[in-house]
N, C-alpha and C positions, 0 to 999 in steps of 0.2 A: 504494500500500500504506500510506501515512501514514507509518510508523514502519519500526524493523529489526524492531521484537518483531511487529507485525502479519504481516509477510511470513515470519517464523519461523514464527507459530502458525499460518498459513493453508499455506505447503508443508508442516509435520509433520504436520499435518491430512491433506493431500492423501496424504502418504506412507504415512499409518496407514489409507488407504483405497484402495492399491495403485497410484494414481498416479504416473507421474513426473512431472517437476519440473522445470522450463529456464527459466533466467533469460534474459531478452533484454536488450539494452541500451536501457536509456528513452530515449525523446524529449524528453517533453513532459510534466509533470503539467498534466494538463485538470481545472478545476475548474470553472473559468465560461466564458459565451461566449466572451469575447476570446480565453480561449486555444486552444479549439475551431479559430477562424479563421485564429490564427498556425499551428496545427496541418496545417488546409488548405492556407497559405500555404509550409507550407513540402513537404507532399507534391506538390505543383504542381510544384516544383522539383524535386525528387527523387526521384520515388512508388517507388522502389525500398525505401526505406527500412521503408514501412509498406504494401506493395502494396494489400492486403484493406481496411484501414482506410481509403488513398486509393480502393478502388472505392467503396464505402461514404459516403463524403462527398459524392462526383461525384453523389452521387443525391439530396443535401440544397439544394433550390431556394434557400435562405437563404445557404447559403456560393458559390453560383455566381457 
């Protein structure tokens, strides 16, 4: 989300369009490859964490 004010005006956003709204607990800001891989590296260990996101990776030939 970058910021507190980004993640404010994107859930009020969401809100004023009947959405709900659930914060999760972050991992990882993914910005560039490296941390992509740490990303991998650590759903490897734990895929419980980000189930979806670790199927998701397991299908990227570059992080295998």
């Amino acid at each position: 989300m970058g910021t507190s004010q980004v993640m404010q005006m994107t859930v009020a956003l969401a809100q004023r369009q009947g959405l709900k709204v659930y914060a999760l607990e972050a991992l990882l800001d993914v910005d560039e490859w490296p941390d992509l891989v740490r990303l991998a590296q650590l759903l490897r260990a734990d895929s419980s964490l980000a189930p979806v996101t670790f199927a998701h990776l397991a299908t990227m030939k570059e992080l295998v």
